[in-house]
Structure formats: structure tokens, C-alpha cells
C-alpha positions as CSV (number, residue, x, y, z in Angstrom):
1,X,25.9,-23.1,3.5
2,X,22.3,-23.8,5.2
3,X,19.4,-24.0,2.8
4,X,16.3,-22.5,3.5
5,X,12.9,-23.7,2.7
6,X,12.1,-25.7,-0.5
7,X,9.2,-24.5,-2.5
8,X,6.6,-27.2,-1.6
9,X,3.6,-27.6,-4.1
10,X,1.1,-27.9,-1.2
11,X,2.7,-25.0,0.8
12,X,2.8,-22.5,-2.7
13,X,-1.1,-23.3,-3.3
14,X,-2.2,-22.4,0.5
15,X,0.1,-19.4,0.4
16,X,-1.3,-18.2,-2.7
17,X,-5.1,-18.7,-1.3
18,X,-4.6,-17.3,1.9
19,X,-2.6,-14.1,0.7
20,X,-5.7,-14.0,-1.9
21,X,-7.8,-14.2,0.7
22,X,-6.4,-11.2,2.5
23,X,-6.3,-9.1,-0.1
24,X,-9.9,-9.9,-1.3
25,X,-10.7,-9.1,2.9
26,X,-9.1,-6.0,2.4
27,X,-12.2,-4.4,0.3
28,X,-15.0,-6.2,2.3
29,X,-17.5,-4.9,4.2
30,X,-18.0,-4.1,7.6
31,X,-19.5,-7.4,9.6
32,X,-20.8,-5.3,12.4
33,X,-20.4,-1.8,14.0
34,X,-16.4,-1.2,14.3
35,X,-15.4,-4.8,12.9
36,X,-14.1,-5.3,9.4
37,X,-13.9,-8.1,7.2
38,X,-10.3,-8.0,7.1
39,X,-9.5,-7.6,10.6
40,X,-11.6,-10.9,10.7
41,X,-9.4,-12.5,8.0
42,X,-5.9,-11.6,8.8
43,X,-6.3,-12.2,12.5
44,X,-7.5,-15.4,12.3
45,X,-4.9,-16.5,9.6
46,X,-2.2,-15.8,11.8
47,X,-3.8,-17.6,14.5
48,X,-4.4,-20.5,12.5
49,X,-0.8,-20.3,11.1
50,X,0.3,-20.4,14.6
51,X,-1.9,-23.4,15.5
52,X,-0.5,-25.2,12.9
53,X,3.1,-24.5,14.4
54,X,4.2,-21.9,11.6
55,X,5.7,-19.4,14.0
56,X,9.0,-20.8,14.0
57,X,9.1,-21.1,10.5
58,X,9.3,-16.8,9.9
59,X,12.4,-15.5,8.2
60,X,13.3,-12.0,7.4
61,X,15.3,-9.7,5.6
62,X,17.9,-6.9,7.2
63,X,15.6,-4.3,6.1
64,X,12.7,-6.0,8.2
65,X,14.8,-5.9,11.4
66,X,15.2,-1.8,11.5
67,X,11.6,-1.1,9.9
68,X,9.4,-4.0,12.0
69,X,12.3,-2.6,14.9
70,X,11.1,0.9,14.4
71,X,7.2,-0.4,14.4
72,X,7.4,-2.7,17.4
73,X,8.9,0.6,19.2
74,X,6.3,2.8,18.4
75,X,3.9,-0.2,19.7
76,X,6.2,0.1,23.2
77,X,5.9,3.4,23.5
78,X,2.3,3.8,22.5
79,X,1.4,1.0,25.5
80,X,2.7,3.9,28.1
81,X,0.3,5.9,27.0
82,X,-2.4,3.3,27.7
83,X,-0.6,1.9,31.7
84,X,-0.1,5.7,32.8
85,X,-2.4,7.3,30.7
86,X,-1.5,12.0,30.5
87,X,-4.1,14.3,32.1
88,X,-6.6,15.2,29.4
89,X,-7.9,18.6,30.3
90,X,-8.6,19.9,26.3
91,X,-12.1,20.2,25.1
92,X,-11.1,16.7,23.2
93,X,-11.6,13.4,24.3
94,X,-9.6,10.4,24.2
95,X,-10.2,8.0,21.2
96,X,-11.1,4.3,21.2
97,X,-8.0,2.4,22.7
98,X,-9.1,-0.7,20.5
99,X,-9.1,0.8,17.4
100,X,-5.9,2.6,17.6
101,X,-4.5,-0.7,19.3
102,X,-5.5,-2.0,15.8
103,X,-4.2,0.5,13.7
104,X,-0.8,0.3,14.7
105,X,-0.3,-3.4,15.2
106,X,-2.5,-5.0,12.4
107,X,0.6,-4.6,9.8
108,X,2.7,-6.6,12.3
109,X,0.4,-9.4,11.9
110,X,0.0,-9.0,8.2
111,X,3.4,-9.6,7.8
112,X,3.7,-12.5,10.1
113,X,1.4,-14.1,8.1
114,X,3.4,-13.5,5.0
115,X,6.7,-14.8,6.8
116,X,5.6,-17.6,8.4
117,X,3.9,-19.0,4.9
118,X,6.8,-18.4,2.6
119,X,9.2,-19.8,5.8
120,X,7.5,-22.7,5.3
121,X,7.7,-23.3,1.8
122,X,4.7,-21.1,0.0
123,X,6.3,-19.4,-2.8
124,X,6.6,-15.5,-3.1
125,X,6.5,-14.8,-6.5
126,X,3.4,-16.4,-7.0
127,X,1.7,-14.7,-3.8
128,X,2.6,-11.5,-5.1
129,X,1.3,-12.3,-8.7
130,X,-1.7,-12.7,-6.5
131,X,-2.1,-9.7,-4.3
132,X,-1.4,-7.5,-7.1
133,X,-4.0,-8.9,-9.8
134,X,-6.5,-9.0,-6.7
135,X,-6.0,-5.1,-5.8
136,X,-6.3,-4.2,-9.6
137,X,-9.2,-6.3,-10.4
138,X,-10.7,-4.7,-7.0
139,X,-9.6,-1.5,-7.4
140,X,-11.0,-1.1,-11.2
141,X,-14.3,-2.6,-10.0
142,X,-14.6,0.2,-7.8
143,X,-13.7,2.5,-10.2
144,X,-17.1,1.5,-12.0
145,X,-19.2,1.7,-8.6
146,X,-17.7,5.4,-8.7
147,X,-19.1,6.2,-12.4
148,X,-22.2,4.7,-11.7
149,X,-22.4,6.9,-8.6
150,X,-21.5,9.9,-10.6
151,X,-24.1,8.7,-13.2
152,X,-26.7,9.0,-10.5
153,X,-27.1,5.1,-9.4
154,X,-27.5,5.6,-5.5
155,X,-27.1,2.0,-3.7
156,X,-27.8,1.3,0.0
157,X,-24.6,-1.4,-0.1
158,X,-22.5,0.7,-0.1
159,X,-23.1,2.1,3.2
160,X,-21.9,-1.7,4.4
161,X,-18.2,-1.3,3.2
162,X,-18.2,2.3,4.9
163,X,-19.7,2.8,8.5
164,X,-21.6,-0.2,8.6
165,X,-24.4,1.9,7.8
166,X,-24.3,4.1,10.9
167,X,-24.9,8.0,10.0
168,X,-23.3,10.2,7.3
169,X,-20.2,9.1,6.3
170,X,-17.3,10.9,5.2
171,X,-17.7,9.4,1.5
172,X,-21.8,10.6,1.4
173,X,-20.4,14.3,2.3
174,X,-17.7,14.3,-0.6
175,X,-20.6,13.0,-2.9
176,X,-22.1,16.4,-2.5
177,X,-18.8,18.2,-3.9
178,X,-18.7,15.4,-6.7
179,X,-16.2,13.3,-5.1
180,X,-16.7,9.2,-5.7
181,X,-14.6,6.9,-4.0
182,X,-16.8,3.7,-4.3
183,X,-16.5,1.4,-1.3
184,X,-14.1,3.7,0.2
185,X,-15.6,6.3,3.2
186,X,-12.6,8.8,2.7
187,X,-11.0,9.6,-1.2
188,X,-8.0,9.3,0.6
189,X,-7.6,5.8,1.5
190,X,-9.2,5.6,-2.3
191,X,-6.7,7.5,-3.3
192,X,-3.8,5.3,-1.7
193,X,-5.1,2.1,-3.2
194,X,-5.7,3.8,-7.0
195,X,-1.9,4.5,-6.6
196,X,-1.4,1.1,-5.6
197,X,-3.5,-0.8,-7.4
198,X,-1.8,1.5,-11.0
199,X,2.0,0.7,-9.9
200,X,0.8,-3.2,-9.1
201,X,-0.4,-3.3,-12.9
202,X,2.7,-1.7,-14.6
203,X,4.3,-4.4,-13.3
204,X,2.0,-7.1,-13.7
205,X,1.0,-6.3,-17.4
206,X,4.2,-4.8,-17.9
207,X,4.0,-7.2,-21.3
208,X,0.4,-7.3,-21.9
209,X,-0.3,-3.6,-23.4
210,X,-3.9,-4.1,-24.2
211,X,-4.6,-5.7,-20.4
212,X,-2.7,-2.6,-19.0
213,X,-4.1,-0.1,-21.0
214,X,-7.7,-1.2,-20.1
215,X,-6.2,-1.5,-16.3
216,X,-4.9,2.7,-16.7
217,X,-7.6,3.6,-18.0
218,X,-10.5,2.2,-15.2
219,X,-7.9,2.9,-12.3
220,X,-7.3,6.8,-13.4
221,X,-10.8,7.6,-14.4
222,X,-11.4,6.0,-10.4
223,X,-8.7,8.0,-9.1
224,X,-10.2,11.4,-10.7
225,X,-13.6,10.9,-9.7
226,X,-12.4,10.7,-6.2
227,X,-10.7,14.2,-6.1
228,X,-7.8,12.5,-4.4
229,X,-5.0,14.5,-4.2
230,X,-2.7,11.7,-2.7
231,X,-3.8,9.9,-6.4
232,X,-4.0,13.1,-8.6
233,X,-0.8,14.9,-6.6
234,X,1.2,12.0,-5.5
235,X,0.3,8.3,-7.3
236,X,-0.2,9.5,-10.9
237,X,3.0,11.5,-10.9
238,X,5.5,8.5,-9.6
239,X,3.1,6.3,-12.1
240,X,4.0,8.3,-15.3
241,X,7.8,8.5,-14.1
242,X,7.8,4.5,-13.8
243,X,6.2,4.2,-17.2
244,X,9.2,6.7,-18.4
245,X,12.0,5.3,-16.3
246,X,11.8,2.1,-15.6
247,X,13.5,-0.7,-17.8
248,X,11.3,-2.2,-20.7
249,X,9.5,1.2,-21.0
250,X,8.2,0.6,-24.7
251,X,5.0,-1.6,-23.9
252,X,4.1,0.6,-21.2
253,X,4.2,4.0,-23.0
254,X,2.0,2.2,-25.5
255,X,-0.6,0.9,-23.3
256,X,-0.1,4.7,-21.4
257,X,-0.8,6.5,-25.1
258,X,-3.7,4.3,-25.8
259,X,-5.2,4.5,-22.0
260,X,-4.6,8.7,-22.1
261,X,-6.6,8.7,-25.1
262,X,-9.4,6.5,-24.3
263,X,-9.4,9.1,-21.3
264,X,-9.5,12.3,-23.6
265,X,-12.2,10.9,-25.5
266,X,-14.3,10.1,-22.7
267,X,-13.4,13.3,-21.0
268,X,-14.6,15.1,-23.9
269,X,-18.3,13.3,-23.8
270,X,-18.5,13.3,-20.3
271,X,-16.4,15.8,-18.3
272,X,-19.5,18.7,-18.3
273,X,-21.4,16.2,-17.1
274,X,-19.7,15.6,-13.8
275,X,-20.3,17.8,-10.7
276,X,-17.1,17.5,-9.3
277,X,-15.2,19.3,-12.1
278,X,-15.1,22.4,-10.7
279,X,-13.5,21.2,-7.6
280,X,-11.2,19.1,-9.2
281,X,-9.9,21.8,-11.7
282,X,-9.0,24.1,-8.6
283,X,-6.2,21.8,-8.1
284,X,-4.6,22.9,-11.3
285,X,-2.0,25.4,-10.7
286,X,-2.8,28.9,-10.3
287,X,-6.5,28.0,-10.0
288,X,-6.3,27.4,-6.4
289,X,-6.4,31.2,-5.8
290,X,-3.9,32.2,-3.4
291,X,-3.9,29.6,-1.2
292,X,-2.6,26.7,-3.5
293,X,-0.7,25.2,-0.3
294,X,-3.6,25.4,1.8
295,X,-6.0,23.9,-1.2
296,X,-3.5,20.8,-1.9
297,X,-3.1,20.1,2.0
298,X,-7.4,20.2,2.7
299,X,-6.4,23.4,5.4
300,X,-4.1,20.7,6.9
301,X,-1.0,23.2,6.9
302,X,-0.5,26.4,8.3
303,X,-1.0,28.4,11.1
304,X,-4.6,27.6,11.9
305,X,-4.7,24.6,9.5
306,X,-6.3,21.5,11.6
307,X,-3.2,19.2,11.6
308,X,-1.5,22.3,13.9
309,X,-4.5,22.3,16.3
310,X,-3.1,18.6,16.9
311,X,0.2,19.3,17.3
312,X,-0.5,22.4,19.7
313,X,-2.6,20.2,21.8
314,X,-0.1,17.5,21.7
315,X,2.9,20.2,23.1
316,X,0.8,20.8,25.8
317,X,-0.6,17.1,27.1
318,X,2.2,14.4,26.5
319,X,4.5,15.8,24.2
320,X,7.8,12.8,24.8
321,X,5.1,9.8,24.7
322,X,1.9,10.8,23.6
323,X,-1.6,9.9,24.8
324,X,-1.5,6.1,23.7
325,X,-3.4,4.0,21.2
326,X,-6.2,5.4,21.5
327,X,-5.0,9.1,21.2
328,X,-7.5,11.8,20.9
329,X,-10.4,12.5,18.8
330,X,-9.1,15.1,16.3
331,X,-8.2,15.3,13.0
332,X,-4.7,13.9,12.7
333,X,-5.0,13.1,8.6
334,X,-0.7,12.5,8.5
335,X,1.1,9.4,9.4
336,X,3.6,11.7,11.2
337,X,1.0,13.5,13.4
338,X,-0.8,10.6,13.8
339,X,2.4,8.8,15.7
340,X,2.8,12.5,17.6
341,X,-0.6,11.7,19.6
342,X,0.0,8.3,19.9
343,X,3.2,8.1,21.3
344,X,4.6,11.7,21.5
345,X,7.4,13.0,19.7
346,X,9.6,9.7,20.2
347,X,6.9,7.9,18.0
348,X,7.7,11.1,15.2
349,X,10.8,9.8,15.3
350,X,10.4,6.3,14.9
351,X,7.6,6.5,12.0
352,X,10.3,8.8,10.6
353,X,12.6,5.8,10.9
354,X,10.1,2.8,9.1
355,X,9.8,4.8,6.1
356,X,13.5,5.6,6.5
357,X,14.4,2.1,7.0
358,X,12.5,1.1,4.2
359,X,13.7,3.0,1.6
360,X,17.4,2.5,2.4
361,X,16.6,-1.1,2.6
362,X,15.5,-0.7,-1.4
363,X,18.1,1.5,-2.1
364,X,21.0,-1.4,-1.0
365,X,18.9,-4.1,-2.9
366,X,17.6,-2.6,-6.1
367,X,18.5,-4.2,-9.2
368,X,17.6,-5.0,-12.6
369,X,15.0,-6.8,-12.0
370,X,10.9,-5.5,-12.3
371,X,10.2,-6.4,-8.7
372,X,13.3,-2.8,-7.9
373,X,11.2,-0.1,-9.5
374,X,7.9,-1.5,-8.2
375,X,9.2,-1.3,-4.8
376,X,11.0,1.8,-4.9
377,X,7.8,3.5,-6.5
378,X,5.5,1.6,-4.1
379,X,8.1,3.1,-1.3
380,X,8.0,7.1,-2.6
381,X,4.4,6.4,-3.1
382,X,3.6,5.7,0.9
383,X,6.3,8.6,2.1
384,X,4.3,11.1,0.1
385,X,0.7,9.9,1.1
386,X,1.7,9.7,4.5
387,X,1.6,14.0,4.6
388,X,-1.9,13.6,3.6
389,X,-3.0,10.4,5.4
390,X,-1.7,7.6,7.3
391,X,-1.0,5.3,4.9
392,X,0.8,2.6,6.7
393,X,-2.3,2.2,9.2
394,X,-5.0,3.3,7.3
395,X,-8.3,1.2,7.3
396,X,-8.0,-1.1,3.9
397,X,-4.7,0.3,2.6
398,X,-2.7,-0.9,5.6
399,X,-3.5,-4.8,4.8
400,X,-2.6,-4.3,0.9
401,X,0.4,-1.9,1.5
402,X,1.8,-4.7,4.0
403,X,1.2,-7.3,2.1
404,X,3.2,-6.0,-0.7
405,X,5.8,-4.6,1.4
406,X,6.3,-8.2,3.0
407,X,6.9,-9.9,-0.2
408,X,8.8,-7.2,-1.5
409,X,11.6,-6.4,0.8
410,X,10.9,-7.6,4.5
411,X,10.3,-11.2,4.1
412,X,13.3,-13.7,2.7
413,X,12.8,-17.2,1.7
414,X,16.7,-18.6,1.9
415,X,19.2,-18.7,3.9
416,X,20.5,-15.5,2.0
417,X,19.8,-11.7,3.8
418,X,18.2,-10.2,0.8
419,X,15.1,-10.6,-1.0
420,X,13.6,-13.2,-2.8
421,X,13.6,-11.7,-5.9
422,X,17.4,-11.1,-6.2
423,X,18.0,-15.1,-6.2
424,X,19.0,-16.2,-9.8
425,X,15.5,-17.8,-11.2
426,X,13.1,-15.6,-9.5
427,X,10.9,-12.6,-10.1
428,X,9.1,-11.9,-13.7
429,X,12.4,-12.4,-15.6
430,X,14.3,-15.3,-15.0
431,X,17.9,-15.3,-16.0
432,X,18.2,-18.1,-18.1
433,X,20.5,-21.0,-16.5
434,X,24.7,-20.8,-17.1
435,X,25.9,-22.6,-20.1
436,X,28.9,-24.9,-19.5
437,X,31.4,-25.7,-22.6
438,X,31.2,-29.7,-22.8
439,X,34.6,-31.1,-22.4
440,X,36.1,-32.4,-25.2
441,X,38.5,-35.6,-25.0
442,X,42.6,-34.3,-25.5
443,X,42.5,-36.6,-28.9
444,X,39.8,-35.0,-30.0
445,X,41.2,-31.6,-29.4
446,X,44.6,-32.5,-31.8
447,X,42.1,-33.7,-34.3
448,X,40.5,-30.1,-34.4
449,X,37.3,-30.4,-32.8
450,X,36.4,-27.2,-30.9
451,X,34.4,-27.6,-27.5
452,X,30.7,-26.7,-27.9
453,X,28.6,-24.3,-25.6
């Protein structure tokens, strides 16, 4: 059999800074008008990592093959858009072919980066030790810029993580309906990233109660004050059912009971103090009026709902291929319709296939260990935010989701097909090492002495 990279020492402590690094990139600001800090950090890792000669070194998984496949596709197919670009004779015009260019293939690179550092030696486990305590430490500090927003603290940084300071944001209008996301300029990709960063700490504290409940508590006071629906609809729903089903459930429901109180206590002092609790109480069911489907969905479905607008356009202008990266400028808030303008119906198909891809690809390597349920979670969590936002591109979320994703199921460290974390040895519990019985002499054996373990 061929072995695969050793863990090297040297190789495990660059891997675990650089994957820090990204992650930490991931909640920076804007440098200048249209550039991010992490577009800054991840391209530039993988060109330095390709300097170095660590393109060769990239290994992956089965699963990677069909959903990086899928992906690279979608890039092909988006690119016709851009060479023979569709007769645009709608009232919208075309988007920025840079950005969308960016969108699409920025999680390639992300998890290039991942492959080529483990393929030479870095080792997994500990990067993604690392990118989860990063997005929960990140993600509960901006669940504290949020409260002091709602308290009425008004900072001029934060316009520097959101539009670089150009205009209203999106995040300054949901301020007016109560809505705090923090760094974040939509709830959203807030939203995303609070359901995230709350599955990353069930199964990083999954043994420290008093560390997760503290980490529940910050993350789903953040994830209300945003209004999210992809958190309060989507995240904290698969959150509570991993707390229920997954193995070693006891710890968490304590930390969960302690967190949910903590919450009902603050709740209580502060809830009528907080000018987004009318909005946020629509949500409840039956409160939404008639139109529950068209309060969950922000007017994104039905007839004359903003997402169809999109699509009717699309039907008419490039409906096979789409418009290209760039696509248009109109509201395409779905990972599905967003593929429809960039690459057409084709590109439907194929995002239809990455999440596809991805969960099958969990499905034939679950086990027992903690590492299963975080990615199956993690998985469910990204095919239900994508109806509400594009979470496999989005600005911020697409650098942390990829990340995880790489470690998790796409990138392998061995010779073996299948993830890391199914090797004997590896992943939060190690399986302790096979006992042999010590051989005992044949005299020995007819004077009565049993073989010991």
C-alpha cells in the first residue's frame, strides 16, 4: 500500500496559522472600495503555496471529485457567458464581471489551499480545531457589536467591514426595523455564519458545558437581533436537533438548558426594550397574517415575488447558459437563482448537483465519530440557506463554509479515499490502540499460566 503524507511538526504549525489566518480574513474589513480582506488573504496564500511548489502536493476525497466537478462546470459554463456575451435588452444592466468571477471561483481556491497544506503534511484535525474556535470567538464578538447597536452605541467602523463606507448599506436600512447584524451588511450572511459558528461549538465544546453554554447563549442572542430567518428558520432548528440527536447528547442538553435560561432571563429584562420585536414576533406562526410564505421568503416567492422577476427575465435572455459572471443587477437572494443568471439553467442543474454531491458524499462516510453529525448538520444547514441566500458564494460565509467543508469531506490526507477523520486515531475521539494477548511460552501454558491482555 502507498502512504500518504506524514504529519510534519513544521507543516501542522503553518497549516494551523495559515487556515487561522483565513478564517480571522474572513470577518475583516474592506481594504478599499470592492476589495476585502479575505480576498487578499486567501489569494495570496494559494499563490504563495504554489510558489513554494505545494500544487502537486493536493489530495482529495471521492466526494470532492463530483462536488469541485460540479463547481469547475458551472465556472465553464459561466465563462460563455462572458466570450459570447446574450443580448441584454431588459431595463437591467449587466453586473460586475469581476465580482461574480470572484463569487464563484473564490471557494475553489479556498480549498486548494486546504489541500495542498494537509497534502503536504499540515494536520487536519488541528486546522479544524482552528477554524471552528476562530468563527465562534468571531461570531460571539459580533454578537456583542449587535447588542451594543441595539443599546444605541452608533460606531463609524463599522461602515469599514460593510461597503467600505460608501452610501447606505443594506445593514443601516435593517437597523431602522431593529435588525443588528454587526459587521455583517445583510442579516443573511449574519445569519449563515450564527448557524455556523453554533454547530462549530457543539462540536468543539461538545465536553466543556459551561464554555458551550456561554458560546449558545452570545451566538443566539446574535442570531435574534439580526431577524435572520436563515438563523431563526433554518440554523437554530438543525442546532437543537444536533443537541437532541447526536451521540453524547447529555453535556449538550445541559449547556442548551442553562444557555435557554440565561436567554429567558435576559429576554424578560430586555425584550420591550428592543425595537425589532415586533418584526421578529411576525415570524411566529399565525402572526405573519396571511401571507406566512411570503413573510418567511422576504416577498422572494410567488407570483410577483422578486426572485420570479429574475427568473422571467432569465427565460427570456439566455435561459441554457445564462448571462455569465457578471449576470445582471437584480435581486437573485437563492443560490439556485443565482446559478440561473449566471450560467442559465445548466448551471441550476449543476449547483443542484454540489449540494447533491455533498450530501451523498456524507451519507457514504458518516460514522460514529463527532466530526459525522457536524458535517451532515453543517451540509442540511447550507441546502436550506441557499433558498434564502447564496450561501456557497456569499461574501464572508463562502471562505468559512469552504474551509470547513475542505477539512471535512473534500480533502484526504492518506492514501485511503475517505476522510481524514475515519482513520483509526483521528478526530475528537480516538479509538484507543488494539490490545494484543502476550504469548505465553508452551511450558508455561501446562504449568497453568493464562496469557495476559
Amino acid at each position: 500500500m502507498t502512504s500518504g503524507p506524514v504529519d510534519s511538526p513544521t507543516a501542522a504549525r503553518w497549516g494551523h496559522r495559515i487556515v487561522i489566518g483565513l478564517t480571522v480574513a474572513a470577518f475583516g474589513p474592506y481594504l478599499a472600495p470592492g476589495l476585502r480582506t479575505e480576498q487578499v488573504a486567501v489569494y495570496g496564500a494559494a499563490t504563495l503555496l504554489c510558489l513554494v511548489g505545494l500544487w502537486l502536493r493536493p489530495r482529495f476525497t471521492g466526494t470532492a471529485v463530483w462536488a469541485l466537478g460540479a463547481h469547475l462546470s458551472l465556472v465553464a459554463v459561466a465563462t460563455i457567458g462572458v466570450v459570447l456575451p446574450p443580448e441584454n435588452h431588459t431595463m437591467y444592466e449587466a453586473g460586475d464581471v469581476v465580482a461574480g468571477f470572484d463569487n464563484i471561483v473564490l471557494p475553489l481556491v479556498v480549498v486548494a489551499v486546504v489541500a495542498m497544506l494537509v497534502g503536504a503534511g499540515a494536520d487536519p484535525a488541528r486546522m479544524l480545531r482552528g477554524v471552528c474556535t476562530v468563527t465562534v470567538l468571531a461570531m460571539a464578538a459580533n454578537a456583542l457589536i449587535a447588542v451594543s447597536s441595539a443599546a444605541g452605541v452608533e460606531s463609524d467602523l463599522l461602515a469599514q467591514f460593510r461597503l467600505f463606507g460608501e452610501g447606505e448599506s443594506v445593514a443601516d436600512r435593517a437597523e431602522q426595523l431593529g435588525r443588528y447584524s454587526g459587521i455583517f451588511n445583510q442579516p443573511a450572511e449574519a445569519g449563515v455564519l450564527y448557524s455556523v459558528a453554533v454547530l462549530a461549538a457543539l462540536y468543539l465544546y461538545q465536553r466543556q458545558v459551561g464554555k458551550l453554554a456561554v458560546a449558545l447563549l452570545l451566538l443566539s442572542v446574535g442570531g435574534v437581533l439580526s431577524v435572520s430567518k436563515i438563523f431563526l428558520l433554518v440554523g437554530a432548528p438543525i442546532g437543537i436537533a444536533y443537541v437532541i440527536l447526536a451521540s453524547g447528547r447529555r453535556r449538550r442538553l445541559v449547556a442548551a438548558a442553562a444557555a435557554s435560561v440565561a436567554a429567558w432571563f435576559t429576554a424578560d429584562a430586555y425584550l420591550d426594550q428592543w425595537d425589532g420585536q415586533r418584526f421578529a414576533m411576525r415570524l411566529l406562526p399565525g402572526s405573519g397574517g396571511d401571507d406566512q410564505l411570503g413573510l418567511y421568503t422576504a416577498g422572494r416567492v410567488g407570483g410577483q415575488s422578486s426572485l420570479q422577476q429574475a427568473v422571467d427575465v432569465m427565460t427570456t435572455l439566455s435561459p441554457v447558459s445564462g448571462m455569465g459572471f457578471g449576470g445582471l443587477r437584480v435581486a437573485y437572494d437563492n443560490g439556485w437563482v443565482e446559478a440561473l443568471v449566471v450560467a442559465g439553467f445548466i448551471g441550476v442543474v449543476l449547483h443542484t448537483a454540489v449540494l447533491a454531491a455533498l450530501a451523498i458524499g456524507w451519507l457514504r462516510t458518516r460514522s460514529h465519530r463527532p466530526e459525522s453529525p457536524f458535517t451532515g448538520a453543517l451540509i442540511l444547514m447550507l441546502i436550506g440557506a441557499s433558498t434564502g441566500l447564496p450561501a456557497l458564494t456569499a461574501n464572508r460565509c463562502a471562505t468559512v463554509v469552504w474551509l470547513l467543508l475542505g477539512l471535512l469531506l473534500l480533502v484526504r490526507a492518506d492514501g485511503r479515499a475517505g476522510t481524514w477523520w475515519q482513520r483509526p486515531g483521528r478526530g475528537q475521539h480516538r479509538q484507543p490502540p488494539a490490545v494484543v494477548p502476550t504469548p505465553v511460552p508452551a511450558a508455561a501454558l501446562s504449568a497453568g499460566v493464562r496469557p495476559t491482555r
